[in-house]
C-alpha positions as CSV (number, residue, x, y, z in Angstrom):
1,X,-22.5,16.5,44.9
2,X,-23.6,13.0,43.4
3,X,-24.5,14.5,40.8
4,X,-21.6,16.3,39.6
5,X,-19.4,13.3,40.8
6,X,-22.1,11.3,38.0
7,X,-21.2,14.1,35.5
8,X,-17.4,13.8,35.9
9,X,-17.6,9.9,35.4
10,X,-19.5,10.4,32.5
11,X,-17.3,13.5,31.0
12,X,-13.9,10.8,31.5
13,X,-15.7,8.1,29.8
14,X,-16.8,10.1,26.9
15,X,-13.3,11.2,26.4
16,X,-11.6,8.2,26.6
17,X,-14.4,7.2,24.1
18,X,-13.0,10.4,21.7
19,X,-9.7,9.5,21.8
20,X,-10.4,5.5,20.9
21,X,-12.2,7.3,18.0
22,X,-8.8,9.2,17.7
23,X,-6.7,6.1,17.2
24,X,-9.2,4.6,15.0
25,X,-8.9,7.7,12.1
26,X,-5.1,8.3,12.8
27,X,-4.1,5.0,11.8
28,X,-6.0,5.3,8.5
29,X,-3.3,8.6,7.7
30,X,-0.7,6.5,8.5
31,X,-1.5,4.1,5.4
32,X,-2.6,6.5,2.8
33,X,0.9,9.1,4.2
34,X,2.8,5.9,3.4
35,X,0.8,5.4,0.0
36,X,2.0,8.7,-1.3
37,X,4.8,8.8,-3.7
38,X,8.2,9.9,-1.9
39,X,8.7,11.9,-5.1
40,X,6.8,14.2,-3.3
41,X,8.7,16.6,-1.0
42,X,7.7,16.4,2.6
43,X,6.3,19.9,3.0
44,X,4.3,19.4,-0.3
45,X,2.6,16.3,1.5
46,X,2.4,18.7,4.3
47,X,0.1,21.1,2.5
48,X,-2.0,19.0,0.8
49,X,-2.5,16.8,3.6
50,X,-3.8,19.6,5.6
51,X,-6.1,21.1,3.1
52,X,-7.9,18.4,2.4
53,X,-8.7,18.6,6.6
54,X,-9.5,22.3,5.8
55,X,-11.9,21.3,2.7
56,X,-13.5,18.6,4.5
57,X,-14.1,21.1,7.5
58,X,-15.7,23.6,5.4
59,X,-18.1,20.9,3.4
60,X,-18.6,18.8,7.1
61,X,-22.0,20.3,7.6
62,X,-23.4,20.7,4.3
63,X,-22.3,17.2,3.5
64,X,-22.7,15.1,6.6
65,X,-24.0,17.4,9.6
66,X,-21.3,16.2,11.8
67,X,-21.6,16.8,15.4
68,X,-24.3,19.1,15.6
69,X,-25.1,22.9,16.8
70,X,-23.2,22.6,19.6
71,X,-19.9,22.2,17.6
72,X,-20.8,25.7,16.0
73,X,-19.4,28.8,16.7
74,X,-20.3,31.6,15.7
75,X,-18.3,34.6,13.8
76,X,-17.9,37.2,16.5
77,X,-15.9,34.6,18.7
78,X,-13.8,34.0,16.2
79,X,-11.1,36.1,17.4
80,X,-10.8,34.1,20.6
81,X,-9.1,31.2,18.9
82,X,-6.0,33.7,17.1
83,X,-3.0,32.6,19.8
84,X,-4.1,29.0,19.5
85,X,-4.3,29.4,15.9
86,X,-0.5,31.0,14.9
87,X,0.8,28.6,17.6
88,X,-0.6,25.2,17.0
89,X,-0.3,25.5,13.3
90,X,3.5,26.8,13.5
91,X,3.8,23.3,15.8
92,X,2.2,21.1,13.5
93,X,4.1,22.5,10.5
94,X,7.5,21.2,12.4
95,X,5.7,17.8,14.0
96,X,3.7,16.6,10.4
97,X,6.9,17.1,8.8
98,X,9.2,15.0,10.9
99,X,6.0,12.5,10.6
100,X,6.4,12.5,6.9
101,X,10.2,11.6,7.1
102,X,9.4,8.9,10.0
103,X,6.8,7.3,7.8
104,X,9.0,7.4,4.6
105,X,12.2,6.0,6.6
106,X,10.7,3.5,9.5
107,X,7.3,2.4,7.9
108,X,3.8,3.0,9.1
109,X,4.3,0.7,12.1
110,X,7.4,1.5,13.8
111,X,6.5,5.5,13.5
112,X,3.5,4.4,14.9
113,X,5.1,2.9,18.2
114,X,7.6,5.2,18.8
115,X,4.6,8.4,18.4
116,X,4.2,6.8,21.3
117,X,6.9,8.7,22.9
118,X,3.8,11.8,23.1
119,X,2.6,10.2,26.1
120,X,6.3,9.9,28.3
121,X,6.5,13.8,26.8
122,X,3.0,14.7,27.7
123,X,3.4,13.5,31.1
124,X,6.7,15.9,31.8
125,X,5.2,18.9,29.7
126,X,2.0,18.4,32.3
127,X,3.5,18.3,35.3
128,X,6.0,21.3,34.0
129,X,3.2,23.4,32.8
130,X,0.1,22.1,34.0
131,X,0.6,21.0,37.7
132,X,-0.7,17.6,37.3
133,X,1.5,15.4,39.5
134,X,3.7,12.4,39.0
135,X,2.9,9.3,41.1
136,X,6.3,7.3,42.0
137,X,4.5,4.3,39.9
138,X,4.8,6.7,36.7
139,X,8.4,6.6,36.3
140,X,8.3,3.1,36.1
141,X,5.9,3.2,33.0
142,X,8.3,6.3,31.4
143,X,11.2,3.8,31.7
144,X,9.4,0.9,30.1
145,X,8.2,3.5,27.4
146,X,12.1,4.2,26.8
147,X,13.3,0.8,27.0
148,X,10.6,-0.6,24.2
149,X,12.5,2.5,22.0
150,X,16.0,1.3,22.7
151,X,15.1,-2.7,21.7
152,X,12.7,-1.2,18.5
153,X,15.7,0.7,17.6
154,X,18.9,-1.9,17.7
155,X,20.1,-3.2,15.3
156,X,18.6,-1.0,12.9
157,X,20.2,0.3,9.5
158,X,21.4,4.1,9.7
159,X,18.0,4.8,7.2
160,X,16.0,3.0,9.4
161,X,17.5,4.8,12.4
162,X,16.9,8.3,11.1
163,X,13.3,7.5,11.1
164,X,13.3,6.2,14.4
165,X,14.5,9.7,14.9
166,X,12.2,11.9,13.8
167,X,9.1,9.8,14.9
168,X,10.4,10.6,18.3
169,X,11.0,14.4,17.4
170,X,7.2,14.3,15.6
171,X,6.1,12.8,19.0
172,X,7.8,15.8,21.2
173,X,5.7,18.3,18.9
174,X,2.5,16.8,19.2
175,X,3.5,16.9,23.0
176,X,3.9,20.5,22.6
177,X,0.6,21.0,21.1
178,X,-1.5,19.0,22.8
179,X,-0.4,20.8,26.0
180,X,-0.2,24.3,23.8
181,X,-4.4,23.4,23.2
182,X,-5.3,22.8,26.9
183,X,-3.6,26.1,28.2
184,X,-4.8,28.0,25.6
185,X,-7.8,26.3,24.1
186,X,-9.8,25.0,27.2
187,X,-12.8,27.0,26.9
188,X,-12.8,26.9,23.2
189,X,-14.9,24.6,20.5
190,X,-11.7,22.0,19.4
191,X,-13.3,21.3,16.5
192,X,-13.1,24.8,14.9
193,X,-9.5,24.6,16.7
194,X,-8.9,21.6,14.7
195,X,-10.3,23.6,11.5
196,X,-8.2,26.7,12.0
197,X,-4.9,24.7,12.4
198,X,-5.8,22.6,9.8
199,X,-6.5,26.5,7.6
200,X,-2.6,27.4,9.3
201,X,-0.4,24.7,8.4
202,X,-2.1,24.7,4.7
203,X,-1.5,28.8,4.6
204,X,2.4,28.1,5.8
205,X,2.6,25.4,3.7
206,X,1.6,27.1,0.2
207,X,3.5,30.0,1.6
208,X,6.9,28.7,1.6
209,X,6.0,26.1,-1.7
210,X,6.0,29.3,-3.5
211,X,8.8,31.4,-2.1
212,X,11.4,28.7,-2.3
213,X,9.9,27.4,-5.4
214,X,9.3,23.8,-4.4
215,X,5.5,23.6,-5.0
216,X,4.4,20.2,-6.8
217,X,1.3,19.6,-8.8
218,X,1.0,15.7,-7.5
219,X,-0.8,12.6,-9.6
220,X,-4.4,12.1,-9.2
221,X,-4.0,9.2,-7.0
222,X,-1.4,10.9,-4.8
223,X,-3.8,14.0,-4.4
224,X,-6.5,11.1,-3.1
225,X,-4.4,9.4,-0.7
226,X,-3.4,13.4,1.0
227,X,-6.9,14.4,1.4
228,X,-8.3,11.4,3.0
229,X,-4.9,11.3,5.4
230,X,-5.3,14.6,6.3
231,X,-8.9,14.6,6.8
232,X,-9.0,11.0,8.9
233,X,-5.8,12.1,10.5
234,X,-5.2,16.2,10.7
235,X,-8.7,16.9,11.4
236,X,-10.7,14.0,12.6
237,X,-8.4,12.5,14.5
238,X,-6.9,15.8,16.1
239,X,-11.0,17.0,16.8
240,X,-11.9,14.0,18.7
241,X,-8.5,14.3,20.6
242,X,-8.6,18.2,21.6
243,X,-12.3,17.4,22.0
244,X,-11.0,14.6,25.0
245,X,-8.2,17.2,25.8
246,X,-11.0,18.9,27.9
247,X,-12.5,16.5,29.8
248,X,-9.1,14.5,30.9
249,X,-6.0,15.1,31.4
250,X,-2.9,15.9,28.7
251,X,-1.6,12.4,29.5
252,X,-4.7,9.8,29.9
253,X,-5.6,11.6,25.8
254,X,-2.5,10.1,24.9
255,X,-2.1,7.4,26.8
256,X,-5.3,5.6,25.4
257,X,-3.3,5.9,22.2
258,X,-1.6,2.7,22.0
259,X,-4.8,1.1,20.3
260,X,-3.3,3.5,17.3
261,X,-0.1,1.2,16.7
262,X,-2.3,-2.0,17.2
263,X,-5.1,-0.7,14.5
264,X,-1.6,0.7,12.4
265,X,-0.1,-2.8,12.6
266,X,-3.2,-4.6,11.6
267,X,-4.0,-2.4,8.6
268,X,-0.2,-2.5,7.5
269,X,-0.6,-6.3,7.2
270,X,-3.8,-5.6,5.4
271,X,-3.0,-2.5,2.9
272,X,1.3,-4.1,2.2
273,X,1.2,-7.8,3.9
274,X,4.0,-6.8,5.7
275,X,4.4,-7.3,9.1
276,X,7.2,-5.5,11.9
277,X,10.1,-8.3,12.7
278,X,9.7,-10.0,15.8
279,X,12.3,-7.8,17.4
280,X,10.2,-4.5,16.8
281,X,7.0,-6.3,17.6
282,X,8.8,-6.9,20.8
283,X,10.1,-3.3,21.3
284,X,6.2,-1.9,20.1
285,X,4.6,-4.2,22.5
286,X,7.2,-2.4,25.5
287,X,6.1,1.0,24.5
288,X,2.3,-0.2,25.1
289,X,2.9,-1.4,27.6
290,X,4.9,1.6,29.5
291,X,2.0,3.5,27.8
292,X,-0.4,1.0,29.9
293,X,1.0,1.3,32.3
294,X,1.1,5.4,32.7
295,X,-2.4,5.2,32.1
296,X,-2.9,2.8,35.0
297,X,-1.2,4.7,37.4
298,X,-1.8,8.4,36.0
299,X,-3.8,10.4,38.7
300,X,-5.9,13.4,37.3
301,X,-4.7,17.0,38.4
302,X,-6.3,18.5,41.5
303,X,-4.7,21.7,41.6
């Protein structure tokens, strides 16, 4: 009994460890996304993004060894990870998308705070889907989460505003995957998860570049900033999350997330010297809070 009570401890703190590792590579993709030229179209950023995770999956162990055997899976199991596959990759085409637009309209930073929305959405989506209950306290941290949106969001030019947006509509999707992963993917290795979505969203990508005839050969330097976004963000980041997905809860792997916007924030001063206006800072800092504070209070599932 002590034993396994030792082993859970040690399986939380791990994955609370992951997702740190999470925010840490995700805020990278934020800079070089915003790096790219906007004469690219969103879905061309889309592609490239993810194959550059796809490349780097397919060269990780030749080139660095990542992670070792037990990451490995072999051939004959492949077919296990299909649904999870054609679902999480339709998902992620939708939610990198809107991401694109958010980062193009509202800047590294504010996209960053209101992604935060995943949590609030990741809380109702688990206790919808996945029976994990809502303490009384929780609701307090939801509202807090909403109110930082509404005071990041006044005042805001109509631009601005449609960025706000589709950060939040980016957030609900990433929601809807992250919960999409733990129904469907729990006894599954995430990071060939995170390679076969990444191998998904670049094969719907190229797919509908070609039939609608808006494929783009980008610059050399634009083609640089997509594969190191996609492969900090689309499949490092996303790895270490579904990795953590598995050994907590839907919510506490999102809720640990607020170190993203503070990481996004610091590298936005150091990649554009710009900095949020006080008013957003303001807004951001009640979103990590709420985001706190749902952590704080969030009580695993023991159903």
């Amino acid at each position: 009994m002590q034993n396994n009570l030792k082993k859970k401890k040690s399986d939380v703190l791990f994955g609370y460890l992951l997702v740190t590792g999470t925010a840490f590579f995700t805020a990278f993709s934020y800079i070089f996304g915003k790096k790219v030229s906007e004469d690219l179209y969103p879905e061309t950023v889309a592609f490239y993004w993810f194959f550059g995770a796809f490349l780097f999956a397919i060269l990780k162990r030749t080139l660095f060894g990542l992670f070792g055997t037990k990451f490995r899976v072999n051939i004959d199991d492949l077919g296990q990870y299909k649904d999870v596959m054609i679902i999480s990759s339709i998902v992620t085409v939708f939610g990198v998308a809107f991401w694109i637009i958010a980062l193009r309209s509202a800047g590294p930073p504010v996209t960053s705070f209101l992604m935060k929305f995943q949590v609030v959405f990741s809380v109702i989506l688990g206790a919808f889907f996945l029976n994990e209950r809502l303490r009384k306290l929780e609701f307090f941290g939801i509202a807090l989460t909403i109110i930082g949106g509404l005071v990041i969001t006044y005042d805001t030019p109509i631009f601005e505003l449609k960025g706000a947006f589709f950060a939040i509509l980016a957030a609900f999707c990433y929601s809807c995957l992250f919960v999409i992963v733990r129904r469907k993917g729990s006894s599954l290795n995430m990071m060939m998860v995170a390679t076969l979505r990444a191998l998904g969203v670049s094969v719907i990508g190229i797919s509908y570049l070609l039939i609608s005839g808006r494929f783009q050969l980008p610059s050399n330097i634009d083609l640089l900033y997509m594969l190191i976004g996609g492969t900090c963000g689309a499949y490092i980041g996303k790895a270490l999350q579904f990795q953590a997905i598995k050994l907590v809860d839907v919510s506490r792997t999102t809720a640990v997330t607020p170190l993203e916007a503070v990481f996004v924030v610091l590298l936005t001063f150091i990649f554009f010297d710009t900095m949020p206006s006080f008013l957003k800072l303001v807004g951001g800092g009640l979103i990590v809070l709420g985001v706190v504070f749902l952590l704080v209070f969030r009580k695993e599932n023991v159903n």
